[in-house]
C-alpha atoms as an extended CHARMM CRD file, in Angstrom:
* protein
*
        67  EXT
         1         1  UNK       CA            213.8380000000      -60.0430000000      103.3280000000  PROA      1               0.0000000000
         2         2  UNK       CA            210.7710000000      -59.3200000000      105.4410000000  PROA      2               0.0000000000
         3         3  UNK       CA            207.6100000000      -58.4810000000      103.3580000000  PROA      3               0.0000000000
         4         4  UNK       CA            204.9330000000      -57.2000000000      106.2620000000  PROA      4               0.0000000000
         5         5  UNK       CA            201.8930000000      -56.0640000000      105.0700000000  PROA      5               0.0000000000
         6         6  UNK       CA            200.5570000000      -52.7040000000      105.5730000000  PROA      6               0.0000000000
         7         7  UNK       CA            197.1790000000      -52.4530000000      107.3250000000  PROA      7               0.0000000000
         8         8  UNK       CA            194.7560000000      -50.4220000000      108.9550000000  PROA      8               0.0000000000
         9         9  UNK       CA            193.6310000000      -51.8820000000      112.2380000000  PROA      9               0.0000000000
        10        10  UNK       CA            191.2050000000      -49.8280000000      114.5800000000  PROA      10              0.0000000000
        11        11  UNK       CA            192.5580000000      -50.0050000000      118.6370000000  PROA      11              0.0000000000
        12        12  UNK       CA            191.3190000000      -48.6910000000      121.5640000000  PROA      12              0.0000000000
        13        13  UNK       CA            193.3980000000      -45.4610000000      122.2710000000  PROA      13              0.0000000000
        14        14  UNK       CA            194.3900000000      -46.8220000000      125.8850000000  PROA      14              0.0000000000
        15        15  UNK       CA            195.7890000000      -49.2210000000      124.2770000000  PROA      15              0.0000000000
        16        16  UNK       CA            198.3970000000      -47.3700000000      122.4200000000  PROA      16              0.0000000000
        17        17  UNK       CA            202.1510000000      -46.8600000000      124.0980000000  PROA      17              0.0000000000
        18        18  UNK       CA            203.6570000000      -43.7670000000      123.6890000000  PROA      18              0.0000000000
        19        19  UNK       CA            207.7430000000      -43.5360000000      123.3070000000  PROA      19              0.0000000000
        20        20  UNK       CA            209.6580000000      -42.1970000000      125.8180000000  PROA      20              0.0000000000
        21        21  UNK       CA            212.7350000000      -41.3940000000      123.5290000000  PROA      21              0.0000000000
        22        22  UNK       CA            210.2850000000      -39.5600000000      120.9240000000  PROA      22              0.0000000000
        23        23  UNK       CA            212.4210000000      -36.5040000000      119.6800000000  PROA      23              0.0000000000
        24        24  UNK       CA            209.4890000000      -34.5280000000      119.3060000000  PROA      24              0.0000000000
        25        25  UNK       CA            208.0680000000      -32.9470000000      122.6090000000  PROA      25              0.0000000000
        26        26  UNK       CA            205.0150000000      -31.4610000000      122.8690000000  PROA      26              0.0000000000
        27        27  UNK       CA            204.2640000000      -28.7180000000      125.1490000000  PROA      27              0.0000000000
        28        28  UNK       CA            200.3830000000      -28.2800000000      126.4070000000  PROA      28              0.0000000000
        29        29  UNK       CA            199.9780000000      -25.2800000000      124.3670000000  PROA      29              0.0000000000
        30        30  UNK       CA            200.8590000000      -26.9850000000      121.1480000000  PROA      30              0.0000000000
        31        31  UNK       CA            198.4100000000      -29.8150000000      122.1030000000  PROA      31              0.0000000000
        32        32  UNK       CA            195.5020000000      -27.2370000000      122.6860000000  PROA      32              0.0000000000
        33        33  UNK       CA            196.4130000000      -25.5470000000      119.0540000000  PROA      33              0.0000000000
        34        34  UNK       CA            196.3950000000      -29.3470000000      117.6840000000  PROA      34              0.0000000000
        35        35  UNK       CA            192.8850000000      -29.9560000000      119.2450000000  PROA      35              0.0000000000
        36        36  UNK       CA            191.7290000000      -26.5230000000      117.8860000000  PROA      36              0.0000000000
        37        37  UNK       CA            192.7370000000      -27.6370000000      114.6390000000  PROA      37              0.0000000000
        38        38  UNK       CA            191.8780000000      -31.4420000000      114.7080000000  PROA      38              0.0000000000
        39        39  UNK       CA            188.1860000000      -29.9450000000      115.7940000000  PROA      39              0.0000000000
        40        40  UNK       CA            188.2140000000      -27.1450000000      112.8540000000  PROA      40              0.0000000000
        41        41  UNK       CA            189.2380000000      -29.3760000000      109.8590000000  PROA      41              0.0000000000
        42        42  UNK       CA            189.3410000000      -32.6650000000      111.3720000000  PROA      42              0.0000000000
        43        43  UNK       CA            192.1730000000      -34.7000000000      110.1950000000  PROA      43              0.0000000000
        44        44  UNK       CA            192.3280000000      -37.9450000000      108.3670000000  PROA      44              0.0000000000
        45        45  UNK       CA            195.7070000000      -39.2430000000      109.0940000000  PROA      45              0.0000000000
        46        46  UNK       CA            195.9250000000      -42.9130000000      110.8040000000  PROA      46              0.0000000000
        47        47  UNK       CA            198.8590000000      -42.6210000000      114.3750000000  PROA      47              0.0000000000
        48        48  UNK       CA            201.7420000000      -45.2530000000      113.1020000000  PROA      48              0.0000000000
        49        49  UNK       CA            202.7780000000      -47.7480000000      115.3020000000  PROA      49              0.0000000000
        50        50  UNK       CA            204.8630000000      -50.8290000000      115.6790000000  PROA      50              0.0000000000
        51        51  UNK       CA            204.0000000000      -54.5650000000      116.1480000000  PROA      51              0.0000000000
        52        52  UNK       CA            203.5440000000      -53.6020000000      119.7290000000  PROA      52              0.0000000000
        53        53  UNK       CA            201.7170000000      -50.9290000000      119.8740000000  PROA      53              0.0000000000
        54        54  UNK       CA            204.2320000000      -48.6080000000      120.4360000000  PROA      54              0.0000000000
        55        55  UNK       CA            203.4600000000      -44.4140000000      117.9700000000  PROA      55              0.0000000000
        56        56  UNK       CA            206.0300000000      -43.6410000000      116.0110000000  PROA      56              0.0000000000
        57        57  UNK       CA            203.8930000000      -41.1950000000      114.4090000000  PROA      57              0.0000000000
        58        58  UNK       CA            201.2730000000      -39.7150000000      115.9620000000  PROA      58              0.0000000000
        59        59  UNK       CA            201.9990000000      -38.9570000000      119.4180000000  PROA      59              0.0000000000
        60        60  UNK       CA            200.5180000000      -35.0130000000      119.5400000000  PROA      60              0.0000000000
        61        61  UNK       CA            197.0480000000      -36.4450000000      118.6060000000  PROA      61              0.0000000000
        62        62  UNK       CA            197.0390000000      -39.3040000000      120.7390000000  PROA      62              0.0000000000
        63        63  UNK       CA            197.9410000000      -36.4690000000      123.4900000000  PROA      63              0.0000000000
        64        64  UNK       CA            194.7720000000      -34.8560000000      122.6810000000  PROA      64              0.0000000000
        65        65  UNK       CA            192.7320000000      -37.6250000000      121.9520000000  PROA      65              0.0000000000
        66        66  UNK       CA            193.7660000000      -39.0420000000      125.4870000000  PROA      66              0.0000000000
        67        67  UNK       CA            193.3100000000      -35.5770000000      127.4020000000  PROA      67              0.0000000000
């Protein structure tokens, strides 16, 4: 059984690799209503990704972090 630890672990954005085969698609006007929102309340939420840097959760606000 494989026990990794969870951490939090600060990376550059550029860094980051976003999935191809995500199932969730995000048009540009649902990235501008994220960034509204993100810079009305913020949002305190770490992006999930693997070993390699790959999101798995996350990839709308690394969208409009990276635009």
């Amino acid at each position: 059984m494989n026990h990794q630890k969870l951490a939090i672990e600060y990376v550059a954005i550029g860094s980051l690799k976003l999935n191809r085969r995500n199932p969730r698609i995000h048009s540009d006007k649902q990235v501008r209503q994220l960034a509204k929102s993100v810079e009305t309340f913020g949002f305190n939420v770490p992006v999930v990704v693997d070993a390699h840097l790959q999101v798995i959760a996350g990839h709308g606000r690394v969208l409009y972090i990276r635009a």
